[in-house]
C-alpha positions in Angstrom: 0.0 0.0 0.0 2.7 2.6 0.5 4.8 1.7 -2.9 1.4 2.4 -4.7 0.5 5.7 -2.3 4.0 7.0 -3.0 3.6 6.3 -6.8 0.5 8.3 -6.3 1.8 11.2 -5.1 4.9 11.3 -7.1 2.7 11.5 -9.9 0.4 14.4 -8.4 3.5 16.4 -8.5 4.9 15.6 -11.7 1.3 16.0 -13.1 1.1 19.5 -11.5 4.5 20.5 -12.6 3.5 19.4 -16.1 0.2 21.5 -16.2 2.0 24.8 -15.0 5.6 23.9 -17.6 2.6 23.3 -20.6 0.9 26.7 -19.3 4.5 28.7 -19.6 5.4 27.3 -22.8 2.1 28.6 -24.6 2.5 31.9 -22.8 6.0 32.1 -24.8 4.4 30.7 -27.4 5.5 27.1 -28.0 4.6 23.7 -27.7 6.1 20.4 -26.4 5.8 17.1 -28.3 6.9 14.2 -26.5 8.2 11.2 -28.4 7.9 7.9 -26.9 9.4 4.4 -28.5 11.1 1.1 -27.8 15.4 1.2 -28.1 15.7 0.5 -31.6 12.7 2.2 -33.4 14.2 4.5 -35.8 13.1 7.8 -33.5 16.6 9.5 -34.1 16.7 9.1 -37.0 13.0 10.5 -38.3 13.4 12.6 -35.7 16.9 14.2 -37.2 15.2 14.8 -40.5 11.8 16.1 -39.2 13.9 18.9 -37.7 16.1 19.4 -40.8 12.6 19.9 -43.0 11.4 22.0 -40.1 14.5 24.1 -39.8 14.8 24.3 -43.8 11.0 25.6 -43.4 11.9 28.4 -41.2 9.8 26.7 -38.7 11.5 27.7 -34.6 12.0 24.0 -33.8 14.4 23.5 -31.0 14.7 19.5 -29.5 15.5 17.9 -25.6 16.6 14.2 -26.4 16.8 12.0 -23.3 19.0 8.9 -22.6 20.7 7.3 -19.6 23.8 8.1 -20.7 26.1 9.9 -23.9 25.4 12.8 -25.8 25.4 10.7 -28.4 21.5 11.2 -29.9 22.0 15.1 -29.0 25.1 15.0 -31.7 23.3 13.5 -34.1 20.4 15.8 -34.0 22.4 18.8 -34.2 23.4 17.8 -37.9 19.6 19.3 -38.8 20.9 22.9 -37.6 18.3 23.0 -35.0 18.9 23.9 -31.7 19.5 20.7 -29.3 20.3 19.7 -25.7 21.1 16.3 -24.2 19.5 15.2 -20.9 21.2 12.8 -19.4 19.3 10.6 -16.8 22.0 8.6 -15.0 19.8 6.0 -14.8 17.0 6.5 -15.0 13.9 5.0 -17.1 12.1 7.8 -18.1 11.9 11.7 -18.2 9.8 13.8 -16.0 8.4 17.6 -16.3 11.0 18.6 -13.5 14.0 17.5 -15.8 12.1 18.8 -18.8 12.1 22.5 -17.3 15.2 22.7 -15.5 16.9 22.0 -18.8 14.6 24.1 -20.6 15.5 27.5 -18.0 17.5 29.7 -19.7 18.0 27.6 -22.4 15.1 27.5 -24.5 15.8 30.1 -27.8 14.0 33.1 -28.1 10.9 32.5 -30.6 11.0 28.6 -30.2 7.3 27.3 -31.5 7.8 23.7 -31.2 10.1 22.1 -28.4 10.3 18.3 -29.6 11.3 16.0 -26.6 12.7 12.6 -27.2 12.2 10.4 -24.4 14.8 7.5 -23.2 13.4 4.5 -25.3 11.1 2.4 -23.4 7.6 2.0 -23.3 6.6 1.3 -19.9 7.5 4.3 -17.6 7.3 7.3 -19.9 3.7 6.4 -20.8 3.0 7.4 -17.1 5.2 10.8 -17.1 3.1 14.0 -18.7 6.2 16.1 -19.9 3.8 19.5 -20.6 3.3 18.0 -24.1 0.6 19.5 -26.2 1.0 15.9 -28.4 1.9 12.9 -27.1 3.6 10.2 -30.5 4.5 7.0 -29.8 6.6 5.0 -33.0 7.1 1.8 -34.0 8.9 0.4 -36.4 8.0 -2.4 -38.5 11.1 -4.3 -36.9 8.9 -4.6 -33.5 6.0 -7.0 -34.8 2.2 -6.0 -34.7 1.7 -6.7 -31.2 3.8 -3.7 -29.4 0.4 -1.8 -28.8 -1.8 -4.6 -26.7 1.7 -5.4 -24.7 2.4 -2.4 -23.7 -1.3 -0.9 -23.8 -0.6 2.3 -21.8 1.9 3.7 -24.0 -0.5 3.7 -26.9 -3.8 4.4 -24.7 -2.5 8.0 -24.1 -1.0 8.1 -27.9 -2.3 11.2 -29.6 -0.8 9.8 -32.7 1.0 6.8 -33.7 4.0 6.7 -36.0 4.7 3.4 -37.8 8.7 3.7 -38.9 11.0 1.7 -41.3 7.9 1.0 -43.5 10.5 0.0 -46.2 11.5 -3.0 -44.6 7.6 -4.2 -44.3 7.9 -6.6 -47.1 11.4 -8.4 -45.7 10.5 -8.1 -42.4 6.9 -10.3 -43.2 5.2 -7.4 -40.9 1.1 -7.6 -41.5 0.3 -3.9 -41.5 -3.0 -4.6 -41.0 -2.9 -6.5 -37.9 -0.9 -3.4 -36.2 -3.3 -1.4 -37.4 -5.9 -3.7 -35.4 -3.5 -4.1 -32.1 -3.5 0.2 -32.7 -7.1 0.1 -32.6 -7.8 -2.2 -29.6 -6.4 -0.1 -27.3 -6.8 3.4 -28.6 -9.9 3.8 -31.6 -9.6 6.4 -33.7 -6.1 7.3 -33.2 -4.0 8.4 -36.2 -1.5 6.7 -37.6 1.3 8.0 -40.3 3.3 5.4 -41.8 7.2 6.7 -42.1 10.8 5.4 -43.2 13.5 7.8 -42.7 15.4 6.1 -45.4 12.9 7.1 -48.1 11.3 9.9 -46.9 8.2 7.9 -46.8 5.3 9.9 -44.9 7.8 12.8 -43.1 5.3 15.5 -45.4 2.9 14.3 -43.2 4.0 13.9 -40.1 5.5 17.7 -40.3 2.4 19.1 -41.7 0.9 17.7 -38.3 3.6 18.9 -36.1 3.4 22.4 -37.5 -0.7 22.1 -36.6 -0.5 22.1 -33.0 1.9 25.5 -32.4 0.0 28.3 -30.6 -1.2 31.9 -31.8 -0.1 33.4 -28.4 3.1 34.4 -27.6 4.3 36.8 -24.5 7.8 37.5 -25.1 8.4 38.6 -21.7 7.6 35.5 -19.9 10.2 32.8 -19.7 10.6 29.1 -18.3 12.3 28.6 -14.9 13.3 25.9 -13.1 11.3 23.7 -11.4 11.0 25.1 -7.6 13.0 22.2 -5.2 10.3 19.9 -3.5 8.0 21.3 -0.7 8.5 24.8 -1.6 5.2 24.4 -4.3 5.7 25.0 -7.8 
């Protein structure tokens, strides 16, 4: 009973810290897109050109890539000409809004619209962290199987849109689209999904069109993200 009651209230206070980061990044005028996916998926690499096609666009994209450890993803991404910062989680499973706004505070460009987060790859404890995303995407590539969404059912319940990668290597990989499509559909009806592969630029069009949908109108110049306040003292 106290493992779950401490889970609880862990929760509570990310959930509250999320509401009030998610609150401060419209009032500057941007958004947060949290990206959630299995080790392996093919996120870095869509994600490296989405920013590139964003960037080339003129579109203020800036990007937070978690991991437990290197800057490796963080190097990679930087190749797009966007602006990027590594967090590094020594450890740990997951990112949370505290982590997301301490490394946003005085970091964040001037202007940013869309703040992309990529979140250490793993589908069970991110699906419980809100990050202050405006859109919540959770990938998988074709590599996976068809049955990623009714194992890990959480990840995909919460899913504003799904994003099906490496589509090129369907056909090799013997990977029924249509029975993903029906795992998608079990657990969350009605969600989108955009079918992708970095290597052909399969479906990116898309899946920037829709990014570039959810920035804000608002923007108040003079506002600006600070860290998270230390526990107990409220936000």
């Amino acid at each position: 009973m106290s493992i779950i009651e401490l889970k609880t209230a862990v929760l509570a206070k990310n959930d509250h810290l999320a509401a009030a980061l998610r609150e401060d990044l419209a009032a500057v005028g941007a958004v947060a897109v949290n990206l959630l996916s299995s080790p392996g998926s093919g996120k870095t690499a869509l994600l490296e050109i989405v920013l590139t096609r964003l960037t080339a666009d003129g579109v203020p994209v800036a990007a937070l890539t978690g991991d437990l450890a290197t800057e490796n993803d963080a190097k990679r991404l930087a190749r797009s000409g966007a602006p990027v910062r590594q967090v590094v989680t020594d450890g740990l499973c997951h990112l949370e809004a505290d982590l997301v706004r301490d490394h946003l505070a005085g970091w964040l460009p001037a202007g940013t619209q869309l703040l992309l987060v990529e979140n250490v790859g793993n589908l069970v404890c991110p699906a419980s962290y809100d990050l202050g995303e405006s859109l919540r995407i959770v990938l998988a590539s074709v590599t996976e199987g068809e049955d990623k969404p009714v194992k890990y059912p959480t990840a995909y319940r919460w899913a504003d849109l799904v994003v099906l990668t490496k589509i090129d290597l369907a056909e090799p990989c013997g990977f029924d689209e249509q029975a993903f499509l029906d795992s998608v559909a079990a657990v969350n009806p009605g969600v989108p999904v955009v079918r992708t592969s970095a290597r052909t630029g399969e479906g990116v069009d898309d899946l920037v069109a829709r990014l570039v949908a959810v920035r804000p109108a608002v923007t108040d110049p003079a506002r600006h993200i600070e860290p998270a306040a230390p526990a107990g003292t409220g936000r």
